[in-house]
C-alpha positions in Angstrom: 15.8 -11.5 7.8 16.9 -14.2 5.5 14.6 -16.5 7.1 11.3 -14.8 6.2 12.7 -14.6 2.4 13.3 -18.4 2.7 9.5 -18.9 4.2 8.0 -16.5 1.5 10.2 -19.3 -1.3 8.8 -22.2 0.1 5.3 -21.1 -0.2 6.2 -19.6 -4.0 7.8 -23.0 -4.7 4.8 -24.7 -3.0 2.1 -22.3 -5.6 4.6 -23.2 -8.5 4.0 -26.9 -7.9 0.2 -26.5 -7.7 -0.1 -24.5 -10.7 2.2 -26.6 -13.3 5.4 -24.5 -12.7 3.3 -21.3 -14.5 4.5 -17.9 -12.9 1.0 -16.1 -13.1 -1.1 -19.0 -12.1 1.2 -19.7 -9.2 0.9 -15.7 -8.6 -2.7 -16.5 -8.3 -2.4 -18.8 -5.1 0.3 -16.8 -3.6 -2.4 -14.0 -3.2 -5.3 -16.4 -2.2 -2.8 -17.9 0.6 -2.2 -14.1 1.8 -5.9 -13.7 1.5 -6.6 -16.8 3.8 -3.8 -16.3 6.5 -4.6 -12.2 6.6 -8.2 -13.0 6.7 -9.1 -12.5 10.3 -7.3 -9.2 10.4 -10.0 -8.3 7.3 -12.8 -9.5 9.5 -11.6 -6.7 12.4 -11.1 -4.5 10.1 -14.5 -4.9 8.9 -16.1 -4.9 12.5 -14.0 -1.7 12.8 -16.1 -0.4 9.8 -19.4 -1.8 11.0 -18.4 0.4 14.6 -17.4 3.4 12.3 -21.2 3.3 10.5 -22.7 3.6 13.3 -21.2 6.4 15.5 -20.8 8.3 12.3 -24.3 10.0 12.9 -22.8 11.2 16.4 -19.8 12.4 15.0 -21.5 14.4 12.1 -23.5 15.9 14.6 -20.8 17.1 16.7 -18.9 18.6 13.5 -22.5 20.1 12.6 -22.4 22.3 15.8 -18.9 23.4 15.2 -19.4 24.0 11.6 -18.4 27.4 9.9 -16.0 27.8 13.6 -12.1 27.2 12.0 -10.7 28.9 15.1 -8.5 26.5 16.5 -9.4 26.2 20.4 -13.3 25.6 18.7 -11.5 23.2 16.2 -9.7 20.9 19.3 -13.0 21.0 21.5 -14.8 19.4 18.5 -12.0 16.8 18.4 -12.0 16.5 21.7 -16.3 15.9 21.6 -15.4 13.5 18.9 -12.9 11.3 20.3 -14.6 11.2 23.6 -18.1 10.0 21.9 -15.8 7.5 20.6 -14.4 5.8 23.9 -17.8 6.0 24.8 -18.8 3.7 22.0 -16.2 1.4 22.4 -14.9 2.4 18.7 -10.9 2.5 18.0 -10.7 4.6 14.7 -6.7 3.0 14.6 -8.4 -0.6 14.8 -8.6 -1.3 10.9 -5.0 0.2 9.9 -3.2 -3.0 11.3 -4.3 -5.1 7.8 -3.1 -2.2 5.9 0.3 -2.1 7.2 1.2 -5.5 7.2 0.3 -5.8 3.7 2.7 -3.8 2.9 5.8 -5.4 3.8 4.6 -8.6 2.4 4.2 -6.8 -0.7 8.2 -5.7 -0.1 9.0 -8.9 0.2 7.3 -10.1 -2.6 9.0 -7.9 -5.0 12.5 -9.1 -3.8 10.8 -12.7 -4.6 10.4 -11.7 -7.7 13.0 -9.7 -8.8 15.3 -12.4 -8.1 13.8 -15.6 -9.2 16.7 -17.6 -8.9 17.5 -17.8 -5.5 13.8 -18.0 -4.8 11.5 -19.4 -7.4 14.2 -21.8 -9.6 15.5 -25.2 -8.3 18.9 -24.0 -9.0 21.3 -24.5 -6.3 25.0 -23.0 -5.6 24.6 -20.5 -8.8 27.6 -18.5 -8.7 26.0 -15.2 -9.6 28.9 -12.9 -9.7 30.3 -15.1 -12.5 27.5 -15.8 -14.6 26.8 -12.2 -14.1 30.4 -11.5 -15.6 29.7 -13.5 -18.5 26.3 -12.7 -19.2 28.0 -8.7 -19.9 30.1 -10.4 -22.4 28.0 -12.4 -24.5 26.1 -9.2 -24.8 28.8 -7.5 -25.7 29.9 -9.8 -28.3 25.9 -10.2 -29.3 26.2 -6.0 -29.7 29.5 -6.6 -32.1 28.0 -8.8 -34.1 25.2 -7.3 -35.1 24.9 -6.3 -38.7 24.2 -2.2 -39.1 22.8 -3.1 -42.7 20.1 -5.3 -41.8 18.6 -2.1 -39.3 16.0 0.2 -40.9 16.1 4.2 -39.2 17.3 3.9 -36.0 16.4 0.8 -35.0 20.0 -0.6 -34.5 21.1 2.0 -31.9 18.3 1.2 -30.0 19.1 -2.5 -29.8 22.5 -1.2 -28.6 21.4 0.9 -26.0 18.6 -2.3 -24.9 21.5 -4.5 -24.7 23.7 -1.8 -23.0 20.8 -1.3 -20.6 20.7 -5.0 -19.7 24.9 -5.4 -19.0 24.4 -2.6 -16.9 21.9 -4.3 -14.6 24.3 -7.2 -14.2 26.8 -4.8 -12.8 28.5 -2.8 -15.2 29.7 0.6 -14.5 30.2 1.8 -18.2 29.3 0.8 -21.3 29.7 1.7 -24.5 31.0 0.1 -27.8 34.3 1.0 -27.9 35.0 -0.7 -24.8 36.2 -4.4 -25.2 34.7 -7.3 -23.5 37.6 -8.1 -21.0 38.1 -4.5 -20.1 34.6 -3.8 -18.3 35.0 -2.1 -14.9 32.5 -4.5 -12.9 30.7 -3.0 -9.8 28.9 -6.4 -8.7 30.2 -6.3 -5.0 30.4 -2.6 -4.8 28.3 -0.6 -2.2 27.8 2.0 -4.7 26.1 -0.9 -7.2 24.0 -1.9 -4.7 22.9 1.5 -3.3 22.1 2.8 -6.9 19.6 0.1 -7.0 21.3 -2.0 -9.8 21.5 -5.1 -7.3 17.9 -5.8 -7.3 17.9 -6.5 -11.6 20.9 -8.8 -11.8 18.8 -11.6 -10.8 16.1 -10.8 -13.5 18.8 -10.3 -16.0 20.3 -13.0 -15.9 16.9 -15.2 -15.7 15.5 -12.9 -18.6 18.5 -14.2 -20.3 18.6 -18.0 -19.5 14.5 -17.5 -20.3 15.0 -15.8 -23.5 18.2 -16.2 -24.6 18.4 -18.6 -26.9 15.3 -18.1 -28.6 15.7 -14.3 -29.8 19.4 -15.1 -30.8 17.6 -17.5 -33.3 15.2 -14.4 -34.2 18.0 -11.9 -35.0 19.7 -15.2 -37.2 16.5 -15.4 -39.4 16.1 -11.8 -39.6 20.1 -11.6 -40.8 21.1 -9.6 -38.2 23.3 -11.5 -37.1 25.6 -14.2 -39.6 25.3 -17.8 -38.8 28.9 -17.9 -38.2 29.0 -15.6 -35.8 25.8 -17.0 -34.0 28.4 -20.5 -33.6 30.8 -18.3 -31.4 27.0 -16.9 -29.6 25.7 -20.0 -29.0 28.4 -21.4 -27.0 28.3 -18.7 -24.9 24.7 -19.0 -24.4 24.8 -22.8 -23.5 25.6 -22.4 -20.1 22.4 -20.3 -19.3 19.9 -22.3 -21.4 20.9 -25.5 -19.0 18.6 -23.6 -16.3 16.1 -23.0 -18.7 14.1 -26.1 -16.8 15.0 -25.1 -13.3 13.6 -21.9 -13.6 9.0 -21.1 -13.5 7.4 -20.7 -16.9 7.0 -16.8 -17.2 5.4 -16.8 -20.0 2.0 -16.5 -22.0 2.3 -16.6 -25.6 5.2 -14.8 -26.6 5.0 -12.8 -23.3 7.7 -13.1 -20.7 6.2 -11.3 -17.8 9.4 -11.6 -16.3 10.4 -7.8 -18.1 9.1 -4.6 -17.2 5.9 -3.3 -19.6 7.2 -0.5 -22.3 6.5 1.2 -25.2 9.0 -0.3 -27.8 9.9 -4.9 -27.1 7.4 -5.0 -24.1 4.1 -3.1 -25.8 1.9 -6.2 -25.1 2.9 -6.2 -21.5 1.6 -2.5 -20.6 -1.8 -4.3 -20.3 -0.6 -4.8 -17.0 -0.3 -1.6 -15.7 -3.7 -0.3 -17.6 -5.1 -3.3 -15.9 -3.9 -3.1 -12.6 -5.5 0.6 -12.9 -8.9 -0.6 -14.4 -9.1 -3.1 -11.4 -7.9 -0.6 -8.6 -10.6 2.1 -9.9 -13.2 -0.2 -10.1 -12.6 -1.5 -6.7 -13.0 1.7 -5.2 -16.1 2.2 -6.8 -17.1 -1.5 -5.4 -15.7 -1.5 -2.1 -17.7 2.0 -1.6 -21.0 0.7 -3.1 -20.7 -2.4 -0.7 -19.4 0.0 2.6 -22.3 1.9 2.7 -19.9 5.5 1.8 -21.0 6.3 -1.8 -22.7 9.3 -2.2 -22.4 10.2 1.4 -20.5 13.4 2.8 -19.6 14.5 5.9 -21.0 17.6 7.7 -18.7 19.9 5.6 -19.7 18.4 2.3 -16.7 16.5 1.6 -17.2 13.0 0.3 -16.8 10.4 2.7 -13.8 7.3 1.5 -11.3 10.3 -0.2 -12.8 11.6 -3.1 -11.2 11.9 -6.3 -7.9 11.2 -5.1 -8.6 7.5 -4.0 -11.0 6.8 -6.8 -8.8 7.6 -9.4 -5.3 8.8 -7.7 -4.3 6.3 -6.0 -5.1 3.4 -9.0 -2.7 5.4 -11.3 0.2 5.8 -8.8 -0.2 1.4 -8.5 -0.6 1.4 -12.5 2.6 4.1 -12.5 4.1 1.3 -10.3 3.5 -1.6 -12.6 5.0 -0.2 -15.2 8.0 0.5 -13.7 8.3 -3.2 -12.6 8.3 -6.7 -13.7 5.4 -7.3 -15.2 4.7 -10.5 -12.7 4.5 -7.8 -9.7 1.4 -6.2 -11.6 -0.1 -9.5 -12.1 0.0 -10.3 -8.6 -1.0 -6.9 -7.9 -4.3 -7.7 -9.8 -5.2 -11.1 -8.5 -4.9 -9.4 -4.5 -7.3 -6.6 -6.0 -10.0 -9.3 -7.7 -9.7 -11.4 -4.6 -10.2 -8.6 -2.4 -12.9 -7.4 -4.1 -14.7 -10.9 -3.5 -13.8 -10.8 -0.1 -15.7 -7.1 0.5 -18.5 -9.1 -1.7 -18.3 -12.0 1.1 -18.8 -9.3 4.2 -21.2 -7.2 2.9 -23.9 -10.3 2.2 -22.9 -11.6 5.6 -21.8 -8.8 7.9 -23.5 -5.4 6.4 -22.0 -2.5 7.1 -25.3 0.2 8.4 -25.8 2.8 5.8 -25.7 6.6 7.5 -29.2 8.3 6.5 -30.4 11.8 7.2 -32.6 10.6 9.6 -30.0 8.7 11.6 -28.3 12.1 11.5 -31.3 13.9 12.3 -31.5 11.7 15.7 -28.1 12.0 16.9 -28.9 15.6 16.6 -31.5 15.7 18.2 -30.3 13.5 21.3 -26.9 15.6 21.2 -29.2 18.5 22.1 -31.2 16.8 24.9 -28.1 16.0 26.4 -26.8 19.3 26.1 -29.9 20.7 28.1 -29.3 18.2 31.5 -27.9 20.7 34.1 -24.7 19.1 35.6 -24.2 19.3 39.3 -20.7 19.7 40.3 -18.9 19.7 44.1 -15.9 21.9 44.9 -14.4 23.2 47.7 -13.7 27.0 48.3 -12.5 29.6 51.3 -15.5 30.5 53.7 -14.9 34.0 52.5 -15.1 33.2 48.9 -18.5 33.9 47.6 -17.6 34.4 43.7 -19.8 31.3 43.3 -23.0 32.1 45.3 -25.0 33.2 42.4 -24.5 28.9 41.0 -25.1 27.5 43.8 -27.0 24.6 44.7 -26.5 23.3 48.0 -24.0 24.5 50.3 -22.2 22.8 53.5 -21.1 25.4 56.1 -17.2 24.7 57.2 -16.7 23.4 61.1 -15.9 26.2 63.5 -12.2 26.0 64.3 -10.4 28.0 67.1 -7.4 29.3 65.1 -7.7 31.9 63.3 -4.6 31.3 60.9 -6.2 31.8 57.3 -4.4 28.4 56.5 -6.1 26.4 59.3 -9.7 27.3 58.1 -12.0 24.3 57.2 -13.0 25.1 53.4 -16.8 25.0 52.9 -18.1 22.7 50.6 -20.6 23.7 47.6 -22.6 22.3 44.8 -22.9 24.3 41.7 -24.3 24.1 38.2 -21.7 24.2 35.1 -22.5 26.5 32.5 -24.2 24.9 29.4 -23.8 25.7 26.2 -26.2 26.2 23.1 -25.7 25.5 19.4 -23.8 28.3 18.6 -21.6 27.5 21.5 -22.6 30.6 23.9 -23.9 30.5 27.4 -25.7 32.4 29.6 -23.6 33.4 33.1 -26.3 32.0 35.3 -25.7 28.6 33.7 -29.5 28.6 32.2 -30.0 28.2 28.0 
């Protein structure tokens, strides 16, 4: 599995170079490459949805004859109608999921990418991340000693301790709290129980928020007095040996911005622009995708809308904006650039393969050809006992069985008869002579 990681870094690396080393621009050309390399799975996706457009008049016309029937033999015979009209047509309705799921483990992957920056994104080599780890938790401890409780306003300086707690805790601390000292922490870094809680997959950010930021909000909480400049000596020292990387590692940031963090209310409020915007382009891309598939406004023949209603229009863009915000930012950025690429790309097909819109009077004919069809008698040939004449009233043509000298019942020649099924009308009954 290592491998794939190391294939998905190269072409990170690769976007980083293009791009100046800037994270989100490099995010940008990650997508596009995705774009590119999944493109011909779109384009069978799309000829999937061309197929779909057009045997949906057939398949609303079947539903239309079993409508207001929720039994549930009538409810498999209508599937049954449907998904034989559909080998008929050549149509697969599995034949566009395959672009789907594949996105979705390179989306995985990409998060690991991501989350863990140094071993995939930095030109750091043979970083020992169990001991940088170990004394990342103690410069934050001795940054949480050294902060002066005077200089807060309300309660402002327990939540820098529980931030700071929060972060030593992602590098693989089991408990924090102040009264424990710096050389007593109970470190879970190699423990099953540290990985399986999740904490694994933010020591890597941690640490890179740290080598990122380090140094320069140190220098805040100086100038601000929250922190003596004798003390900040003791800091800085500390600190040293993380600001080396600071070149080795992408520029994450915009401004002020490292989108490195995860978007929240209190340091990060700039950053929940991500989420809002990864919902803004999600909901508007349903809405575009639709206009361009030929769906909007259409329903099917029990008057639900056709594409998922509500729930994809405006469900599913909150559960990805619900997912940005519990992420690094740089995940909802990416997720954004696939969404505005993918939206040009369902521009792109529609101008040069359209997808047939479904109109009543498209409906109207498959209708109307479903009942023709219905109305052809079908001739059928079985074979029954001589003495069997429970199917004389259907029959056709019949072929007399050769005379045979035995007269064991088994030994008799069955006769051979042709005999018309019984059709059905609209409502699904049938006459017992087999006539409408």
């Amino acid at each position: 599995m290592d491998f794939i990681y190391d294939i998905f870094s190269y072409l990170m690396k690769g976007c980083l170079y293009i791009s100046g080393n800037h994270y989100i621009i490099a995010l940008f050309f990650f997508a596009l490459a995705f774009q590119i390399i999944l493109l011909p799975l779109a384009i069978k996706q799309h000829k999937s949805q061309i197929k779909m457009a057009k045997v949906k008049p057939m398949e609303m016309a079947i539903r239309e004859k079993y409508k207001g029937r929720t039994d549930r033999a009538t409810q498999q015979k209508m599937q049954m109608e449907i998904q034989e009209m559909y080998q008929q047509n050549g149509y697969n309705q599995f034949a566009g999921c395959l672009p789907l799921l594949i996105q979705l483990p390179i989306i995985m992957i990409l998060f690991t990418i991501v989350r863990e920056p140094i071993a995939y994104s930095s030109n750091i080599e043979n970083f020992d991340m169990e001991a940088n780890s170990k004394n990342a938790v103690v410069y934050y401890q001795e940054l949480k000693d050294s902060l002066n409780k005077d200089s807060f306003e309300g309660d402002e300086y327990n939540e820098y301790l529980s931030i700071y707690s929060g972060y030593q805790s992602d590098l693989g601390v089991a408990k924090v709290n102040d009264e424990t000292p710096a050389d007593a922490f109970k470190f879970t870094y190699n423990d099953e129980e540290y990985y399986a809680n999740g904490k694994g997959a933010y020591t890597d950010v941690a640490i890179s928020r740290l080598i990122i930021d380090g140094k320069e909000e140190l220098d805040k909480l100086v100038e601000e007095g929250k922190i003596s400049a004798e003390k900040a000596v003791s800091l800085n020292e500390k600190l040293a040996p993380f600001t080396a990387y600071a070149d080795d590692l992408p520029d994450y940031k915009i401004g002020n911005l490292n989108f490195i963090n995860e978007p929240d209310f209190n340091r990060n409020i700039w950053l929940m622009i991500v989420p809002l915007l990864v919902f803004l382009t999600s909901f508007i891309s349903t809405k575009f995708t639709k206009r361009f598939s030929g769906s909007a406004n259409q329903t099917d023949a029990n008057g639900n809308p056709v594409g998922g209603g509500l729930f994809m229009e405006v469900g599913m863009p909150l559960i990805s904006a619900m997912f940005a915000y519990s992420m690094s930012a740089a995940i909802g950025v990416y997720w954004i650039w696939r969404t505005l690429l993918s939206m040009v790309q369902t521009f792109v097909f529609a101008k040069t393969m359209p997808i047939p819109k479904v109109t009543e009077e498209d409906i109207a004919a498959a209708k109307k050809a479903m009942k023709a069809t219905q109305k052809k008698k079908k001739v059928i040939t079985i074979e029954v006992d001589e003495d069997d004449n429970s199917y004389d009233d259907m029959i056709v043509r019949g072929e007399q069985p050769k005379k045979t000298k035995t007269i064991d019942p088994t030994q008799r020649t069955p006769r051979r008869i042709e005999m018309l099924t019984v059709d059905e009308d609209e409502n699904g009954s049938s006459d017992e002579n087999g006539e409408n």
